[in-house]
Structure formats: structure tokens, C-alpha cells
C-alpha positions in Angstrom: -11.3 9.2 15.5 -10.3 5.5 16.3 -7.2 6.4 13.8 -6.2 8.9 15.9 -6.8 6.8 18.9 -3.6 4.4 17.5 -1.7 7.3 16.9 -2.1 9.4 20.1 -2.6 6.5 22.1 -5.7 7.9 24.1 -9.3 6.6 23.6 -10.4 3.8 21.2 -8.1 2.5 18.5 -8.8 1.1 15.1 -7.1 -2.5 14.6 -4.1 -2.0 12.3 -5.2 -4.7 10.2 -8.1 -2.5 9.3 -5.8 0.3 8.9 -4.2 -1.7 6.5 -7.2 -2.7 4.6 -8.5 0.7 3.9 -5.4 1.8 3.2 -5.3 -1.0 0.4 -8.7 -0.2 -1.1 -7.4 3.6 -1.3 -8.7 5.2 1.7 -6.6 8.6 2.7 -6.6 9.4 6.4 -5.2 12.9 5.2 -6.7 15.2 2.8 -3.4 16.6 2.0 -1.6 13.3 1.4 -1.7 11.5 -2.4 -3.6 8.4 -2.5 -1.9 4.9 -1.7 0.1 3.0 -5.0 -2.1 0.5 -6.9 -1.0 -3.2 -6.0 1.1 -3.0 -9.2 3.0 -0.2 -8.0 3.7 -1.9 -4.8 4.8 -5.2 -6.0 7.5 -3.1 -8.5 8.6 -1.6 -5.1 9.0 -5.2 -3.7 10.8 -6.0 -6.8 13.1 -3.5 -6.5 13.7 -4.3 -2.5 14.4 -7.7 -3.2 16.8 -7.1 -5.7 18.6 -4.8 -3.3 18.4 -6.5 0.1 18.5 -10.4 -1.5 14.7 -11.1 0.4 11.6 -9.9 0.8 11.3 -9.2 4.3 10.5 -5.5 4.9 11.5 -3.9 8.2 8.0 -3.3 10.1 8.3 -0.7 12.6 5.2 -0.9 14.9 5.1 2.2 15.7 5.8 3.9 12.1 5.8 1.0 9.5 6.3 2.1 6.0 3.6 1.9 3.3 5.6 -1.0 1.6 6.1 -2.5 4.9 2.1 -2.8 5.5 1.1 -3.4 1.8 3.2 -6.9 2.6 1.7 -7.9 5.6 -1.6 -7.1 4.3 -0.2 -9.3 1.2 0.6 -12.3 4.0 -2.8 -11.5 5.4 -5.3 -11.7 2.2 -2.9 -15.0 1.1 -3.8 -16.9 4.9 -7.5 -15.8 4.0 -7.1 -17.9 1.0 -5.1 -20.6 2.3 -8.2 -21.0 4.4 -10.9 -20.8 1.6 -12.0 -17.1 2.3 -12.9 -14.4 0.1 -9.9 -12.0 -0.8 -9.0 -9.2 -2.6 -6.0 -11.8 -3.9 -6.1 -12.4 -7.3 -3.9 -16.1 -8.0 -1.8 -14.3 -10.3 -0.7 -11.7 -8.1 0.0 -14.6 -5.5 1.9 -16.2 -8.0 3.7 -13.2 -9.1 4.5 -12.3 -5.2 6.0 -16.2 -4.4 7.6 -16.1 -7.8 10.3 -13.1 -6.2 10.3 -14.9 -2.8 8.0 -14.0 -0.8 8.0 -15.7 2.2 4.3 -16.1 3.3 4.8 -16.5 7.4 7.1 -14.0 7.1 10.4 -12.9 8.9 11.0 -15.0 12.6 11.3 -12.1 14.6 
């Protein structure tokens, strides 16, 4: 309901950070739709954008971000948690892996 909220604009609205989150631990918000890529699967797609576009910053589109596009903020998100000595769902070799290909934590100045 709160989903639909973001999307229609009317009513309450789910945080997108939480739509991101859910998404990450494999949520569907649509029956029909196949379930999100594992974080392996995502970081190949990084791979592969990086090696195409020279960086890491994905094009976030408020209004329609791609999956890639959120998996990496949630990425950025997860890392500030640990930065700050929170739980999250970060492993260190997956951060390692991730600044390894450039990622650039604070991400793009927009």
C-alpha cells in the first residue's frame, strides 16, 4: 500500500531507502516479476558498467531508477552504516571488492 503510495503519489509513501532494502533482501513487489540478482550478480553488472562508462556512477533517475542504479546506493548506504560502527548486511570483502573497481563511496556531485 505505502509502495503504491511512492508510485501513485497519493496517500502514505514508503521511504525509498526501505524500498531499497527489501528489494536487497529479495522482496518482489510483483508476483509476476523474477526476484532481484544476488549481490554477486549485481557487482558483475557494476563490473561490466565500469568497464564501459570508465566510473561507477550509475545514472539515478528519481522517479524510475534502475535496479543497478539502487543496488549502488544501497551499496553507499550499508558502507556509511559501517563507517559509523553499525550492523550491515556488508560483508568487508564485498566492500573491498566494490572500492577495488572504483567505487566512489559519496558518490556522484550532482
Amino acid at each position: 500500500m505505502h509502495y503504491k503510495g511512492l508510485q501513485t503519489g497519493k496517500g502514505q509513501k514508503i521511504n525509498p531507502e526501505r524500498i531499497i532494502k527489501l528489494e536487497r533482501l529479495g522482496f518482489s513487489w510483483n508476483t509476476k516479476q523474477a526476484p532481484p540478482a544476488l549481490w554477486d550478480e549485481n557487482f558483475e553488472q557494476l563490473q561490466h558498467f565500469q568497464q564501459r562508462m570508465g566510473s561507477c556512477n550509475i545514472p539515478f533517475n528519481a522517479t524510475s531508477p534502475t535496479q543497478l542504479a539502487k543496488w549502488v546506493a544501497f551499496q553507499r548506504t550499508e558502507y556509511k552504516r559501517w563507517k559509523k560502527g553499525r550492523d550491515t548486511l556488508l560483508t568487508l570483502d564485498q566492500i573491498k571488492s566494490l572500492s577495488d573497481i572504483g567505487l566512489d563511496w559519496k558518490g556522484p556531485r550532482l
